[in-house]
N, C-alpha and C positions, 0 to 999 in steps of 0.2 A: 192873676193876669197872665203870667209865665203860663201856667197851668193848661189853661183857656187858649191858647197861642198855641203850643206843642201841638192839641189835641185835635185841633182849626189843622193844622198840617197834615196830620196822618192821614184827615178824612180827605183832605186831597189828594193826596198819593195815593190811597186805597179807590177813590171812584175813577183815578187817571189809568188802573192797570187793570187790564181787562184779563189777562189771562198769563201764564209760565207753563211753558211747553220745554219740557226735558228731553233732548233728541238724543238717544244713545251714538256713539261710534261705532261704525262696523267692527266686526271681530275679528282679527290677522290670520289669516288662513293663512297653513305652512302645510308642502306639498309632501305627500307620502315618501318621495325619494330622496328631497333635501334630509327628512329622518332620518332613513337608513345609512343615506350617504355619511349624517353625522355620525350617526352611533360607531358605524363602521371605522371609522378614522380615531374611534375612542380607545378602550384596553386594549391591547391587541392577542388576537388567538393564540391560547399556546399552542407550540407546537406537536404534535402526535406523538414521534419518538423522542419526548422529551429524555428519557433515560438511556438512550444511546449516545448521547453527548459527550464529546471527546474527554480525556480524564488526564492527569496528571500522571507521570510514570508512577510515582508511589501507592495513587488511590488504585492502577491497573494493576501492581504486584499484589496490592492485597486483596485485588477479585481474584487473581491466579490462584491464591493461596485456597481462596472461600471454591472456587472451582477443584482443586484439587482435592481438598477436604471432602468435596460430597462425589464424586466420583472413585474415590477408593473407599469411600466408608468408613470415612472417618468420623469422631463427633467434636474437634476442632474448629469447628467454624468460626469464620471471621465474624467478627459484631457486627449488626446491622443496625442502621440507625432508625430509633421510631420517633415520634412524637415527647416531645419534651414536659409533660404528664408526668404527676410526681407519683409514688406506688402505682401503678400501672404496668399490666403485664400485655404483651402483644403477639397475636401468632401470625410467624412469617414463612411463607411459604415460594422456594424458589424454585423455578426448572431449566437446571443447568443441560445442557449438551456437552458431552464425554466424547462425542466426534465417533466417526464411523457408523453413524446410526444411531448410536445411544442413549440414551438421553433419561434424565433421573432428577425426581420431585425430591428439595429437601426441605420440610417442614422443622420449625424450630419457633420454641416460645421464647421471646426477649422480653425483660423487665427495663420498661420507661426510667428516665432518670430525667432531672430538673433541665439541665441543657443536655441534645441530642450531640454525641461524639461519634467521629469516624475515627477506626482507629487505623492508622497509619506506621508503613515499614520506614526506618530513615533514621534522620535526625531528631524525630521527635517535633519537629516544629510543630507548630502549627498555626491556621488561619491567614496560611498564603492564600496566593492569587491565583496557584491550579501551574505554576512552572518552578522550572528546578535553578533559573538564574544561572545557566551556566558552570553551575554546580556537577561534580557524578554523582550518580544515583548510591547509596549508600546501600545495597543489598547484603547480609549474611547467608550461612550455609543452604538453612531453608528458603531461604527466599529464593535463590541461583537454582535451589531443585527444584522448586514450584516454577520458576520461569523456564526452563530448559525441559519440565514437564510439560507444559502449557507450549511449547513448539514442535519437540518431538515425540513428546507421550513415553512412556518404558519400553527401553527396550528397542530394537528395531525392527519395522514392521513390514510385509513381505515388500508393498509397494515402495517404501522409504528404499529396501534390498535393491529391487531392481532400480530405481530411479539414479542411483546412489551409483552404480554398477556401469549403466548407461552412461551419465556422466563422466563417469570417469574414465570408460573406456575412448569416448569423442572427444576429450581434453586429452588426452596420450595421442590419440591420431592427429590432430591440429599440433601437437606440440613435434613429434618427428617427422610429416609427410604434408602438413600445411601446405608446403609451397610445392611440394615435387608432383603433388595427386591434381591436374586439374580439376576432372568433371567431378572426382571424387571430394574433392573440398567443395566443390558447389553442391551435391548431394547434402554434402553434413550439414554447410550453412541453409541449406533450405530446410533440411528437417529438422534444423534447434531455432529456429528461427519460426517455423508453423506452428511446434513445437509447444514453443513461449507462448507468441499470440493465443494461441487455444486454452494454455492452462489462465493466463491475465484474465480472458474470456471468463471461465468459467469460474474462477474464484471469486471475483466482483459481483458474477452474479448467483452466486451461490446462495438457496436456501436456508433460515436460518438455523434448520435443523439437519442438513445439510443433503445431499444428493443418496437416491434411493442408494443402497452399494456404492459409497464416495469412494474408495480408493479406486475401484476396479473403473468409475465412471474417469476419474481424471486421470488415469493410467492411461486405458484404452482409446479413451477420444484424442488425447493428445499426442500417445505414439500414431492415433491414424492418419489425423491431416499431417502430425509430421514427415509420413510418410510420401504422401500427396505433394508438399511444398517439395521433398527430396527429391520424386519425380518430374517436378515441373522445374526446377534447378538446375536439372542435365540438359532439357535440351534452350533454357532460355539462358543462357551464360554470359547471351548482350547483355540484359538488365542483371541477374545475378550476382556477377564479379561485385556490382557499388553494395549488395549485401553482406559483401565481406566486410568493407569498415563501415556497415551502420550497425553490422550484429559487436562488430567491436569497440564503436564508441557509444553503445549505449551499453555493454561492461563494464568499461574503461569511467562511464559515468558512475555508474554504479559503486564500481569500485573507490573510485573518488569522495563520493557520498557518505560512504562506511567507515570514512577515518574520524567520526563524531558519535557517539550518545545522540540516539534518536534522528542523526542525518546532519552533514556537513550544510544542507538549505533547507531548513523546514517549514519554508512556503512551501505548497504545492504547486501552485500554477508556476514558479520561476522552475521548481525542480523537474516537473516536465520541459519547460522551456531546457533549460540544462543540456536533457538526455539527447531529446529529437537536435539540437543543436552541435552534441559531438557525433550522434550519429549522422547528421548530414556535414562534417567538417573532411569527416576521416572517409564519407566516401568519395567526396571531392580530393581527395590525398589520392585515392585510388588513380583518378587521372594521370593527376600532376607526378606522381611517386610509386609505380606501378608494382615493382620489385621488392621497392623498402617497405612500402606501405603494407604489403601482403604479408610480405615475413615477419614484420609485428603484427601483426591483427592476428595473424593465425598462431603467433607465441604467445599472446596474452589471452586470447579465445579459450585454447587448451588451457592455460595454467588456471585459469578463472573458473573454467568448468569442473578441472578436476579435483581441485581446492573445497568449491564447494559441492561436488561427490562427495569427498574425503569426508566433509561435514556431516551426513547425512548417517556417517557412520561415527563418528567420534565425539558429536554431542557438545562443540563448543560457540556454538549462537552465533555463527557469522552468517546463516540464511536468514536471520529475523531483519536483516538490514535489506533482502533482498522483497521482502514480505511486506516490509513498512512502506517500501516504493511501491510496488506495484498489488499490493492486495488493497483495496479501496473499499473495500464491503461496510457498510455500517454495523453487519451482525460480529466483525471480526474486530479483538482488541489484540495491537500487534505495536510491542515495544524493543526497544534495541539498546542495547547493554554491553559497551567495550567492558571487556577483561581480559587480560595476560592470553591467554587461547586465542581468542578474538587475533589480537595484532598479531600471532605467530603466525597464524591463517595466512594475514593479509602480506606480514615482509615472505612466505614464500611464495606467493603467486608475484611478487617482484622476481624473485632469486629465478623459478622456473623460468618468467617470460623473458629475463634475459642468459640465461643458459638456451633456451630452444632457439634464443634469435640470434646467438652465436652460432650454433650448430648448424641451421638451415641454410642463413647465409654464406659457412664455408665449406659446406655440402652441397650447395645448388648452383650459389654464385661463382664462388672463385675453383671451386675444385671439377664440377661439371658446365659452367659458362651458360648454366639453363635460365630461360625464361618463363613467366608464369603463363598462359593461357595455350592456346593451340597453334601447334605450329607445322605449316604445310612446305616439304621440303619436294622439290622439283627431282623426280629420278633422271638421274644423265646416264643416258643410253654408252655404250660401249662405241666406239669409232668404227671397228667391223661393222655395226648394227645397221651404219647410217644407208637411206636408200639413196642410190644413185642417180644424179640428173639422167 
């Protein structure tokens, strides 16, 4: 009966449905640029010069090292890290630049080990975070001669000769005749001041293997427009005078900067803010403080220039503080390293700028009563001379 009842049902339901029609859903179209657009917002590109990426002072001492080693012909080489690959051997092939044109392939075979190590000059740590914590840098014998190699190469070289010579003869004339030479101090500030400009100019954008004839290139180019800013300095003396304190507070910056490892502000964007900020302080001084202001700028000018002449000859690393500021190049790795030398440098370019700004001052001010810029004095004729109504 059950049976007979079910079966009475289904023939119902089977002759009630005439047909099942399956309509699919359209298929979600996604537009060509929504793709890209995603993709692109996914991994992100590495970057090109990935290996030019700024280093840690110790990982840069032991490039100097690896740099020194294949440039004199050494077979010292620094380790190079490969692939962490157990027995495995790997051939590395570097091409350092020796500077002045030089430049030398050194090939070397490194055997892989289980974890890849850098080897590092210092404290031995390791698996920092790429800074020093305000720590000093921990350099030995070799290390200070691989860095003081790596700035001034052996030896001195004819351009280092003159540059060195130059210098220090414009820091002795700013240091006794600053204030007493008008048009003559504006000559000098014009041409160390073009000078500068021109060398900043071309170090930043210096090739990475560096300019055809680089000494004779950055010798020549920069004594010439210095010589040009020197000419246009004589007779623009209205705007020139405020280049006296901005060639001195951006020194005076400088010099402030080099009482630190690696730079008293090692942001960049504040430490230009910094420089352009003393030099437009001290030529706003020039206004307000006409006398005073010249006879320091022109004592600290010289002491600072001839200080770092003197350097140029005696090899103890207080240009590399001036290097780390203004050489900006990505091909150039440029560290700074207070040592005993270093601050002897820096307390006499104190001692000179306050001996020359004693001297000046009672050589110009109080013993001749002279003033700094031009001075047009009215000739008075003789009483005989006078013509008669």
């Amino acid at each position: 009966m059950k049976f007979s009842l079910l079966l009475s049902l289904l023939l119902i339901a089977a002759s009630s449905i005439h047909a099942i029609v399956i309509q699919p859903r359209p298929t979600r179209t996604i537009d060509n640029e929504a793709i890209l657009t995603k993709r692109s917002h996914g991994t992100p590109t590495v970057p090109p010069y990935r290996n030019l990426a700024k280093r840690d002072v110790e990982d840069t001492l032991s490039m100097y090292e690896f740099w020194a080693d294949a440039c004199n012909n050494n077979d010292n080489y620094a380790n190079v890290a490969v692939s962490g690959i157990n027995n495995l051997w790997q051939t590395v092939t570097s091409t350092v630049y020796c500077g002045n044109g030089h430049v030398k392939t050194v090939t070397k075979t490194v055997t892989a080990k289980t974890t890849a190590t850098v080897t590092k000059k210092g404290d031995g740590s390791s698996g920092g975070s790429g800074k020093n914590n305000g720590s000093k840098t921990s350099c030995d014998d070799k290390c200070w001669s691989t860095y003081l190699w790596h700035t001034y190469g052996y030896g001195i070289s004819i351009a280092q000769g003159f540059t060195g010579i130059v210098m220090m003869l414009i820091g002795v004339y700013f240091l006794v005749f600053g204030f007493s030479s008008f048009r003559g101090t504006l000559a000098v500030v014009g041409f160390v001041f073009f000078a500068l400009m021109t060398w900043i100019g071309l170090v930043n954008n210096e090739p990475m293997y560096g300019y055809p004839h680089n000494e004779i290139v950055y010798t020549c180019v920069s004594v010439g427009l210095g010589l040009v800013g020197a000419f246009l300095f004589i007779f623009l003396y209205g705007i020139a005078i405020y280049f006296i304190g901005g060639l001195a507070g951006l020194f005076l910056a400088v010099f402030i900067l080099s009482w630190k490892e690696n730079l008293v502000i090692q942001i960049q964007v504040a430490r230009i803010c910094f420089i352009i900020g003393m030099g437009v302080i001290f030529g706003i001084l020039i206004i307000l403080a006409e006398s005073y202001t010249v006879i320091f700028c022109t004592a600290f000018v010289g002491a600072y220039l001839f200080i770092l002449g003197l350097d140029l000859f005696i090899h103890t690393g207080l240009i590399n503080a001036f290097l780390s500021i203004f050489d900006g190049n990505r091909y150039h790795k440029n560290i700074y390293i207070l040592r005993m030398p270093v601050y002897v440098m820096l307390a006499f370019i104190i001692f000179l700028t306050l001996v020359s700004f004693i001297w000046q001052y009672y050589w110009n001010v109080i013993k001749r009563e002279k003033q700094f810029g031009v001075h047009i004095e009215e000739k008075k004729q003789p009483p005989g001379d006078e013509k008669k109504c």
